[in-house]
C-alpha positions in Angstrom: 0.0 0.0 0.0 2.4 2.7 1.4 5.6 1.0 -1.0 3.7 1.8 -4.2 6.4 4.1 -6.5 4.8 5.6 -9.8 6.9 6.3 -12.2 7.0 9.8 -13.7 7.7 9.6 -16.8 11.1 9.3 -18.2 15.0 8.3 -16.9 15.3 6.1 -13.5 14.2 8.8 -10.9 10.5 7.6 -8.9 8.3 9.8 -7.1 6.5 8.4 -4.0 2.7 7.7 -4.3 0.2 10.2 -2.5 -0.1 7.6 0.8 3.8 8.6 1.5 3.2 12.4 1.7 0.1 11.7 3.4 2.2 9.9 5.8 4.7 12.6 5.8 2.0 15.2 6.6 0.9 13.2 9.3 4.2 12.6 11.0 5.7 15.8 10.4 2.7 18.2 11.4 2.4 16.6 15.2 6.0 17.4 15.6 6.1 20.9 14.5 3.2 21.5 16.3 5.0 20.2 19.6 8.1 22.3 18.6 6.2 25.4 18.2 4.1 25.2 21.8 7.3 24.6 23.3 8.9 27.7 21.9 5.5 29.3 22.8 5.6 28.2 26.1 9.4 29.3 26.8 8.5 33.0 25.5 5.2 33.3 27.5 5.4 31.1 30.0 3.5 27.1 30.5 0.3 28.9 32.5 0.1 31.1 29.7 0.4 28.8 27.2 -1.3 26.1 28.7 -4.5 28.5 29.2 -4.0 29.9 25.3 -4.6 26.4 23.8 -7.5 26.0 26.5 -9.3 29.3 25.2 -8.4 28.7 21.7 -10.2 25.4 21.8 -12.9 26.6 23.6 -13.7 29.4 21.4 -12.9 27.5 18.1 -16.0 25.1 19.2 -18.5 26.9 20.2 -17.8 29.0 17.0 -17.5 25.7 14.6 -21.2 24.9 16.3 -22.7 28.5 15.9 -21.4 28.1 12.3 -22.5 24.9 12.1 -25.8 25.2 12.7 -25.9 28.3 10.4 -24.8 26.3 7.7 -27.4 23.7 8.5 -30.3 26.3 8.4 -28.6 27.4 5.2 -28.8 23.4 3.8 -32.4 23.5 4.7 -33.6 26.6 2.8 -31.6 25.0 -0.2 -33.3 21.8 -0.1 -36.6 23.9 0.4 -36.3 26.1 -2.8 -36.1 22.6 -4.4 -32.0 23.2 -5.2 -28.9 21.3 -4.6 -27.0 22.8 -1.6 -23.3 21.7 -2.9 -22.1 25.1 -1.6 -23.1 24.4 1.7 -22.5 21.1 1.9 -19.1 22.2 0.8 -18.8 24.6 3.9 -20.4 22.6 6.4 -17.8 20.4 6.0 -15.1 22.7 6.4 -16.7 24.1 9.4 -16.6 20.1 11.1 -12.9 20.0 10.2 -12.1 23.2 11.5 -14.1 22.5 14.3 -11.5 18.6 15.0 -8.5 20.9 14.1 -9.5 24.0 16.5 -10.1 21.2 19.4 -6.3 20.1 18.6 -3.6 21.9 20.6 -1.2 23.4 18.6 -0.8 26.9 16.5 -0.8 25.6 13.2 -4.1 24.2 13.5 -5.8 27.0 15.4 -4.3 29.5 12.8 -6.0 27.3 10.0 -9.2 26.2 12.1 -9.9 29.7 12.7 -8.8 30.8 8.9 -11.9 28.1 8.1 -14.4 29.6 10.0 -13.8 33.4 8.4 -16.8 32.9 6.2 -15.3 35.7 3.9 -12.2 33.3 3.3 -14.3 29.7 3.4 -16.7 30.2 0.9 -14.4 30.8 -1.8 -12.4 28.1 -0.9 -15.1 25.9 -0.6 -16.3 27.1 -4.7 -12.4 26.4 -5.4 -12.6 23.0 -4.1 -16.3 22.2 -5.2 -14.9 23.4 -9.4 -11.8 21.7 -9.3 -14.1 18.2 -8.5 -16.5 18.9 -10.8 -13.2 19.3 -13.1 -12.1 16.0 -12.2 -15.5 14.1 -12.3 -15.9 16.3 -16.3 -18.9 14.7 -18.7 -18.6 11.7 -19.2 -20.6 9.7 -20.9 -21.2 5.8 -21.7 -22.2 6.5 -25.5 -19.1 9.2 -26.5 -18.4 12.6 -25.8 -20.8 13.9 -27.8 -23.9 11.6 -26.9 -26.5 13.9 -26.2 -28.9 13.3 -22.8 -32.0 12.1 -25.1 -32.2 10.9 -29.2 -35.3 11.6 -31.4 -37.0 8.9 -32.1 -35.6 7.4 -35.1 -35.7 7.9 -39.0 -39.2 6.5 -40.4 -42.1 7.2 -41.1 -45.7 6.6 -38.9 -46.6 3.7 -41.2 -43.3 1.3 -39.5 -45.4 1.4 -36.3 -48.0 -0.9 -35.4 -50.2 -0.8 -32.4 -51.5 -3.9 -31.0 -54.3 -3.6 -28.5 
């Protein structure tokens, strides 16, 4: 799973799959996190510090929920209209992951939890992200790229058809 090289293209050189940087990410990100709340903690002080990531996760939840429900109310009036709420499905998601991130100690992900809940900066992202998978998903079709949604009936006249009752 993790061991899977692709090849990219041309000479000898591989390039690790996605699951490696994902691991990467994973690994890395605790460990800077740690690094930075201990320099944080050696400039204000561990009560200070201690309390900051306290109040930050405090605040980042009951925010993430406010939002949260907002977004929910916002899903509703979609669905009412008779639309697709892809928008705010879009958001409500970020609003849950900011919500995880902002109830994980560390600066890194506060600063980007709280980035996520700036509706100002969110929604854009989120009509970023919602494009760039319709991009990926395109329109495809099982007859060709340019079978159309319905055919006319075919070629003939009335007289081919016969009605049996």
């Amino acid at each position: 799973m993790f061991m899977h090289f692709q090849h990219n293209g041309g000479g000898s050189s591989y390039r690790p799959s996605a699951a490696w940087k994902w691991v990467l990410f994973f690994i890395s990100l605790p460990m800077l996190e740690l690094f930075l709340l201990l320099r944080l903690g050696q400039s204000l002080g561990w009560v200070a510090t201690l309390w900051l990531v306290l109040v930050t996760g405090f605040l980042g939840g009951s925010l993430a929920h406010r939002q949260g429900f907002a977004v929910w109310r916002q899903i509703q009036e979609t669905f009412a209209r008779g639309q697709l709420p892809g928008l705010a499905l879009m958001e409500g998601l970020m609003i849950l992951v900011a919500g995880l991130v902002l109830i994980t100690p560390g600066v890194l992900t506060d600063v980007s939890g709280f980035l996520l809940l700036v509706p100002i900066l969110r929604r854009p992202l989120a009509r970023r992200i919602l494009n760039r998978f319709a991009h990926s998903l395109g329109t495809k079709s099982p007859l060709g790229k340019n079978a159309r949604p319905y055919a006319p009936y075919a070629e003939g006249s009335e007289e081919d058809v016969i009605d049996v009752e």
